[in-house]
C-alpha positions as CSV (number, residue, x, y, z in Angstrom):
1,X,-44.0,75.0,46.2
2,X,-45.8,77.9,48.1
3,X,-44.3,79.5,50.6
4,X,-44.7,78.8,54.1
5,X,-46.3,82.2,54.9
6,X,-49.1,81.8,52.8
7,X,-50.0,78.3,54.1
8,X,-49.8,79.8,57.1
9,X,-52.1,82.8,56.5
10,X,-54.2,80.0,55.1
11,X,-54.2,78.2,57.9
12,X,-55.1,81.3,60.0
13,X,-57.9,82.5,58.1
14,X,-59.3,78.9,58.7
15,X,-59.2,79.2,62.3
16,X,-60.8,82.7,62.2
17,X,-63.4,81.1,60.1
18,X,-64.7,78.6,62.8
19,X,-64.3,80.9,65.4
20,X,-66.9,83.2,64.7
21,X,-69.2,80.7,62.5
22,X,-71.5,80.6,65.4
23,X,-71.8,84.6,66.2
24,X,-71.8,85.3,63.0
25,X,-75.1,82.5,61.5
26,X,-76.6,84.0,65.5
27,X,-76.3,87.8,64.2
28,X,-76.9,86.5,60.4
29,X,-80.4,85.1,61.7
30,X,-81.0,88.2,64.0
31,X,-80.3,90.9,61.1
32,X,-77.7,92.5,63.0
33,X,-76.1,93.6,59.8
34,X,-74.2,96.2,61.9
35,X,-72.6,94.0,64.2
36,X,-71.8,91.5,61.3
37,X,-70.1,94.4,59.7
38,X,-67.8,94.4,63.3
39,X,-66.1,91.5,62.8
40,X,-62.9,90.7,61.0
41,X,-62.8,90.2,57.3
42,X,-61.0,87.1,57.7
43,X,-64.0,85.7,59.5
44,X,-65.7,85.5,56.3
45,X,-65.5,81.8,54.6
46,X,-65.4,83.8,51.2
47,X,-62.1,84.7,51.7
48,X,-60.6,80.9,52.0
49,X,-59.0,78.9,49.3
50,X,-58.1,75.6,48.6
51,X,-54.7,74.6,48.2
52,X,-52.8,71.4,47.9
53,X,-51.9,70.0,51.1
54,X,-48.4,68.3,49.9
55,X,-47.4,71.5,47.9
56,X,-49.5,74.7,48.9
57,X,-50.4,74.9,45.0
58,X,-53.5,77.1,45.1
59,X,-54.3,76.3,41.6
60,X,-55.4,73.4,39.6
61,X,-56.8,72.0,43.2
62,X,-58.9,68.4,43.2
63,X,-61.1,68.7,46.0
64,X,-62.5,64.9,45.6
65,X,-58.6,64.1,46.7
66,X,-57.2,67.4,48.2
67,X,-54.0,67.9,46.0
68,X,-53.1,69.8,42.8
69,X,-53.4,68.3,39.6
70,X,-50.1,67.6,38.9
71,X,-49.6,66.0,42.1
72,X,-52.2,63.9,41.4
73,X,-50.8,62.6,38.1
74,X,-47.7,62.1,39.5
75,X,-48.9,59.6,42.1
76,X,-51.5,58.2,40.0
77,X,-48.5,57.3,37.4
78,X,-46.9,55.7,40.3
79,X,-49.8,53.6,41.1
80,X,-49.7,55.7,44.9
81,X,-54.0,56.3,44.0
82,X,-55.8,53.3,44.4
83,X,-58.1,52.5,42.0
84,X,-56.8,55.1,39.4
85,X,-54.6,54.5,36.2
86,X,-53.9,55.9,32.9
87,X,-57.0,55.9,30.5
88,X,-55.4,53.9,27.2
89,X,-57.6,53.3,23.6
């Protein structure tokens, strides 16, 4: 489980990010490479990451359902995932 800081600062950066999408594609498009330089790093969609949103995990992410991989085995071994069981040959 991550701690709650870091989802938090996750959670921030996200924010950040859609706050200045719009300056930043309008300055992008102008070449104002100065200004663009201005703004905060965490503005910068480079610096997100995906992370499991029942455990924080920022690792072994699924982005097709938004969880870790071992979150995702557990509830697909509990039948909690439609259309998704254990492969068997």
């Amino acid at each position: 489980m991550a701690k709650e800081s870091m989802k938090a600062r996750e959670v921030k950066r996200q924010e950040m990010v859609d706050k200045y999408a719009d300056r930043k594609a309008a300055m992008k498009a102008a070449g104002d490479y100065i200004g663009l330089q201005k703004l905060p790093k965490n503005a910068s969609r480079v610096r997100l990451h995906n992370r499991c949103k029942l455990t924080g995990r920022p690792k072994g992410y699924m982005r097709m359902f938004g969880i870790s991989r071992i979150n995702f085995r557990q509830m697909a071994l509990n039948g909690e995932i439609p259309g998704v069981k254990k492969a068997s040959w």
